[in-house]
N, C-alpha and C positions, 0 to 999 in steps of 0.2 A: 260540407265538411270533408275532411280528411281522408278515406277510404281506405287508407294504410291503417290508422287509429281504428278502424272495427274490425280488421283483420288480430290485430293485435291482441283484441281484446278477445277473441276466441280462445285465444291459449288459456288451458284449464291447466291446475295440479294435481299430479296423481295423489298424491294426500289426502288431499281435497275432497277429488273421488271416491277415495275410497272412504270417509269417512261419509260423506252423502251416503253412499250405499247400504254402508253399515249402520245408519242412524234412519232410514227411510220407513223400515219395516214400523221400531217403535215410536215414529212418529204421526203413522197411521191419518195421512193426511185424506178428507173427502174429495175428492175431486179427479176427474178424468186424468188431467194433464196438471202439471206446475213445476217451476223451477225459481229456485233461489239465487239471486245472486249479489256478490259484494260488485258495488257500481262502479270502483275506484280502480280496481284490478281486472275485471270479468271475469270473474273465477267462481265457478260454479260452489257452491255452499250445501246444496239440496237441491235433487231430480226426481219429477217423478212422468216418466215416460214426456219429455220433456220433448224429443223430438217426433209424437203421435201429428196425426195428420189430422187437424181441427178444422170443426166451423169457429169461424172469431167474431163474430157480432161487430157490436160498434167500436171494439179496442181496433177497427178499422180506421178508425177516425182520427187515430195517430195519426198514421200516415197521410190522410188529407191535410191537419196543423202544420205539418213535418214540411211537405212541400208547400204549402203557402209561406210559413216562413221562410225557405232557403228563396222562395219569390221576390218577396221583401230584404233580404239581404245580398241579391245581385240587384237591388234596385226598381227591380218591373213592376210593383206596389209598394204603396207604403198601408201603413197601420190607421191611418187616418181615413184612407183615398173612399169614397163612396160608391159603392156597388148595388146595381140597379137590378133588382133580381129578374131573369127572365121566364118563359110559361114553361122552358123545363125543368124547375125547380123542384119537379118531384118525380123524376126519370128513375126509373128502377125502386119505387117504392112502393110498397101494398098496403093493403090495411094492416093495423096496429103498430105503424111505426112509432117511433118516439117524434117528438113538433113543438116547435114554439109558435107555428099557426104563421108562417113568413107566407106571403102573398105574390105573386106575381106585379110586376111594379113597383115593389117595394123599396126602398133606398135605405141600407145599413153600410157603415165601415169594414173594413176589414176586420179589424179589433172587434167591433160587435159581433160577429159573424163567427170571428173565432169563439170564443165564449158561448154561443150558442152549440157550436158544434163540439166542446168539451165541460162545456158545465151539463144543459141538459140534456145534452145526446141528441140534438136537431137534424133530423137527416139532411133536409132540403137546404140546411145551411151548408152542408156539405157541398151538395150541386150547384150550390149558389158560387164557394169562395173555387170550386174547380173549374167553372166559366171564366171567372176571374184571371185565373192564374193562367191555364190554355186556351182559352178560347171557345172549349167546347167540352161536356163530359167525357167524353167517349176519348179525346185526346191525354184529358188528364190520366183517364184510368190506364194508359199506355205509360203514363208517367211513374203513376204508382209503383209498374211492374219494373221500370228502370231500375227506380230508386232502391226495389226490396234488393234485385238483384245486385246492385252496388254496395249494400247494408250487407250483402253476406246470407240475406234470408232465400236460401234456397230450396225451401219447401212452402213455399206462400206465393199464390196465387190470387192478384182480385178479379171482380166483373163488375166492379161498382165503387162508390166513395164512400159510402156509409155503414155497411155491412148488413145491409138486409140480406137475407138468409138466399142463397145461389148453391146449388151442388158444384161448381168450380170455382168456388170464393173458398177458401181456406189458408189457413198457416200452420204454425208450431208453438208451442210458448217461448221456447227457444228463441225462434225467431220474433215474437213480439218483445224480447229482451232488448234483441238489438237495435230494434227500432222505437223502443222507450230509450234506451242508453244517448242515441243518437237527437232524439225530441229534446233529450233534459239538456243537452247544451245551450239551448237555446231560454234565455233568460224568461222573455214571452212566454215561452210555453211553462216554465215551472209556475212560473209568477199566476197563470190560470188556472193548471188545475191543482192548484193549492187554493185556490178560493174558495168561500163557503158558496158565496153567492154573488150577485153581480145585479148591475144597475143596470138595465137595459134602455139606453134614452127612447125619447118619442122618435116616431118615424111617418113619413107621409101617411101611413094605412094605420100608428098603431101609436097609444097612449104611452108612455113612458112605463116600464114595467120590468119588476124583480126576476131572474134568473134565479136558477137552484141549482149545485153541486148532487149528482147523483150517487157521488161517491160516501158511503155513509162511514168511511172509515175519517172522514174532515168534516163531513156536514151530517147534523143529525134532523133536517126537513124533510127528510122519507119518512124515516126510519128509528125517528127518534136519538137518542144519547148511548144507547146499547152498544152500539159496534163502534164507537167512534173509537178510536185510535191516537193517542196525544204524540206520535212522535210523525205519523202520517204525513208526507206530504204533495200526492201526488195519489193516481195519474187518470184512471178510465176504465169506467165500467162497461158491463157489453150484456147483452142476454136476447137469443132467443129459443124457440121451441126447440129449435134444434141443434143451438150452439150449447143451448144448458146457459147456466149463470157462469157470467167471466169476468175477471179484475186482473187489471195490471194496475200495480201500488209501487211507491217507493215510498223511504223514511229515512226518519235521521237519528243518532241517534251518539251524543258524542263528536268522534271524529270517523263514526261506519254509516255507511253511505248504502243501502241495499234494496233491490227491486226486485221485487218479487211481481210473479202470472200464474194466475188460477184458473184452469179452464174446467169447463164443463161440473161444474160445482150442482149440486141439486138445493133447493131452498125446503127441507122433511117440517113435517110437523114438530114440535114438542109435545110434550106430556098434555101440558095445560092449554095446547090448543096454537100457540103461538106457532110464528111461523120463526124457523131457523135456515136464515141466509148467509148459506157457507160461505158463497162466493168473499162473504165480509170475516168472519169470525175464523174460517181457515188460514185467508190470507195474512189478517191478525195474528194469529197462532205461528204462523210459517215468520212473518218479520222477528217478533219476540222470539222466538227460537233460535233465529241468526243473529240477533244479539246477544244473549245467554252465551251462546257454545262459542262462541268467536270474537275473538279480539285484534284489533289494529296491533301492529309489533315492528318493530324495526327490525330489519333485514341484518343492518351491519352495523357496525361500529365505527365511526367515521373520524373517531380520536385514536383509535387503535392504526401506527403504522404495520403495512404488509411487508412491505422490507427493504432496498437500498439500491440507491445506483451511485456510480461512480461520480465524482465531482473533481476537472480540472481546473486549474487556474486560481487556484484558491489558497488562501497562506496558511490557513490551520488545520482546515479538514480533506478526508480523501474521499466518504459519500456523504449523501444525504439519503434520509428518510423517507417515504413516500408512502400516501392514508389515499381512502376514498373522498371524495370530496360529492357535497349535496347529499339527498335521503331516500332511502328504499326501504318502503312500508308495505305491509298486504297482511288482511285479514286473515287469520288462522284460525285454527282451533285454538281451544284454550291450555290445551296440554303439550301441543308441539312447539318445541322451545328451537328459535331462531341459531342458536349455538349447531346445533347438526346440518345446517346447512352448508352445503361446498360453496369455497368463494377460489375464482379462475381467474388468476390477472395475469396481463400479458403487458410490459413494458414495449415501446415503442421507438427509444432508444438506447443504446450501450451504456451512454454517461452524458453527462450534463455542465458546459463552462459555464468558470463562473462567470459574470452574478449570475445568482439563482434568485427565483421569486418563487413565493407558496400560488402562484397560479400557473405555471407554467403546466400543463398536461401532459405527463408522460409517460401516459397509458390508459388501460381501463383494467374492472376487474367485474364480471357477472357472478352472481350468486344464482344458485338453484341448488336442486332437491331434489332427488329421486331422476335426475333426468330430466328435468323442466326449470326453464329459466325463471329467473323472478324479475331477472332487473339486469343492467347495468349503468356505475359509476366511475366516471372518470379520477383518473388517481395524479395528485400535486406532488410535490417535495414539501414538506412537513414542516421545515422552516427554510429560511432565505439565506442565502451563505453571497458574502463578499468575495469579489475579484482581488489579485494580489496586483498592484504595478506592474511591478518589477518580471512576477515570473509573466506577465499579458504583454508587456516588453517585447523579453526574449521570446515569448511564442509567435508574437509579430513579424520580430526579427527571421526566426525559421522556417516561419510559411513564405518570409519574402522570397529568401534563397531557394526554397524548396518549389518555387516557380519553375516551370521547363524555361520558359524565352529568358529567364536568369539564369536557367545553368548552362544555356547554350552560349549565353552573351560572356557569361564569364570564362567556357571553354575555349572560347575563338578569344579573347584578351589574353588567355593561358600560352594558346599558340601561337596569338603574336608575338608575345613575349617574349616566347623560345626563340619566333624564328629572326628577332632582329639580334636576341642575344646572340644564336649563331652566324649571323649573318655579320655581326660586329667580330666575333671570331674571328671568324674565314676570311675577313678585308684585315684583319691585324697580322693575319700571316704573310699573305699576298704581299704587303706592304714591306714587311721585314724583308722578305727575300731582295724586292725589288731593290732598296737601299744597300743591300750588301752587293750586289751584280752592279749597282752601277759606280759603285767605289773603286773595284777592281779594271772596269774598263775603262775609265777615266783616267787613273795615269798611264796607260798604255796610250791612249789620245795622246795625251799633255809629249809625254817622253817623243811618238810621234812629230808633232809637231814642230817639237824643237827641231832634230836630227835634220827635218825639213829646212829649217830655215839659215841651219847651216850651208848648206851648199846653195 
């Protein structure tokens, strides 16, 4: 993807801001680390020490999905292709990881592999689909660290694909924002961990066998129907001793789009003995919260013209109108009303001949707030205005003359002009003279001659 696109999407509002801030204290969230965000905009909604420096368990696992897909969409796998698991298929794993019991030898798809490695959290499927993709772990995990730093995640660090617990394997929630943001593009990846569960066919070592979603805010196979979450869709759980209980979630909800990351969450007793798994019921709490307080809103009004430019060549009118054109949306609070926001347009030319068309662009206009952009839209002329003939004629007519090699061609026809006019002058006088001189000398001849011929 894009690398511009996640830059972009860093830009927060100070509104925004400060409204997270203000709303943080009584919202008294469990957990170490978390941030809210609207996924459409990335504008922060709710922080809570968002860029602390974490252990991240298996929401590592993002980024192994992440990169096997972009694998698969230059081509070098497909989703089908079968991969032959090798003996290092459990490199960097200790006791009590999470396993689907994958074997050395074994032959899964891609696609299976995926699914193992975001439904039940399979570490060795990790090391399985990273052989795949580089040829070797230790390469992938060079890749990983590409990828984070191109995502923008510059407080994340791996030593491994899976997230078993390393003192130099850490992130941010922050940064595991942008690197869900970046996964959810991918149709693959939503389309899995929105699943409850999954069919895992037979394979040379192993009988055809069910998959489970660990996420109990979709699938209630842990953990029962308690924390499930109906608007839910997405994304990865994570947990160990020393990362604490973690979730990155997304939901939907309408037309708001938002993902939230809960880190370091504790799982306390209840009263009656249960067990309470924040990691689920926070993040729950933290979704519904950003839907409550925040609503999708139109930026501008795109009926409404901003104002006018000049229009030649036209028989009835001298401007035309000009609106924004397309839409600019973003999640707010529910009390800050889009009317206070400054809109900044800047035309692109002086005036406009006719014909005019309502698509012709000319200009833009940004909206923002406090000093922070929201958007920009390109601005049309509002309706289409008609050429006149007659005056597109004469404007023809004027650009022709108003050519240099025409005003040179008709200055030098100017001065020929003159100069045979004087030139016919000056031979009409020359001429008269001569006719009168030779009048006068001729009968002096003629008398001449005679006088001659007498003698």
């Amino acid at each position: 993807m894009i690398i511009v696109l996640c830059i972009s999407l860093i830009l927060t509002s100070v509104v925004l801001e400060v409204f997270a801030k203000e709303h943080q204290d009584s919202l008294g969230l469990y957990a170490k680390s978390a941030v809210l965000m609207d996924a459409d905009s990335g504008r922060v909604l709710y922080g809570k020490e968002e860029e602390q420096f974490l252990a991240n368990a298996s929401t590592t696992k993002i980024m192994t999905a992440l990169l096997t897909l972009e694998a698969v969409d230059r081509g070098e796998l497909s989703l089908d292709q079968v991969v032959t698991v090798t003996e290092h298929l459990y490199q960097g794993i200790g006791s009590g990881g999470s396993t689907v019991d994958i074997k050395a030898g074994e032959q899964l798809t891609v696609l299976d592999l995926l699914y193992c490695v975001l439904l039940p959290s399979a570490n060795e499927a990790c090391n399985a689909l990273a052989e795949a993709v580089s040829g070797s772990i230790d390469d992938f995990i060079v890749a990983m660290n590409v990828r984070a730093d191109e995502l923008g995640m510059e407080d994340t660090h791996y030593t491994n694909t899976h997230g078993y617990h390393d003192d130099n394997h850490y992130t941010t929630a922050w940064d595991i924002y942008l690197m869900c943001h970046e996964a959810n593009q991918h149709e693959t990846f939503r389309t899995i961990t929105s699943s409850r569960s999954y069919e895992l066919p037979a394979t040379n070592m192993h009988e055809a066998r069910t998959i489970y979603d660990t996420n109990a805010l979709i699938s209630s196979w842990q953990y029962g129907s308690s924390y499930l979450y109906e608007y839910a869709t997405g994304i990865k759980t994570g947990s160990t001793p020393e990362a604490g209980y973690c979730l990155a979630s997304s939901a939907t909800k309408g037309n708001k789009h938002l993902i939230a990351v809960v880190l370091g969450a504790e799982n306390p007793k209840r009263e009656d003995g249960s067990t309470n798994r924040l990691q689920f019921s926070e993040s729950s709490r933290l979704l519904q919260w950003g839907f409550e307080n925040f609503s999708r809103k139109s930026l501008i009004d795109t009926k409404v013209p901003l104002t006018e430019i000049p229009v030649t060549l036209a028989q009835d009118v001298n401007t035309v109108a000009v609106h924004p054109v397309g839409t600019l949306e973003a999640c707010l609070p529910n009390d800050l009303d889009p009317a206070q926001f400054d809109l900044d347009w800047t035309l692109n030319v002086k005036s406009l001949e006719a014909p005019v068309t309502t698509d012709q662009v000319v200009g833009t206009v940004t909206v923002s707030y406090n000093g922070k952009e929201y958007g920009t839209l390109n601005l049309v002329p509002y309706t289409s205005v008609e050429r006149s003939d007659l005056l597109y004629r004469l404007d023809q007519l004027q650009k022709f003359f108003d050519q240099l090699w025409v005003k040179i061609l008709l200055l030098a026809v100017i001065v020929l002009i003159a100069v045979l006019i004087l030139r016919h002058v000056l031979t009409g006088r020359r001429r008269g003279r001569r006719r009168a001189y030779s009048g006068v000398g001729g009968r002096n001849r003629y008398t001449r001659g005679r006088r001659r011929r007498r003698y």
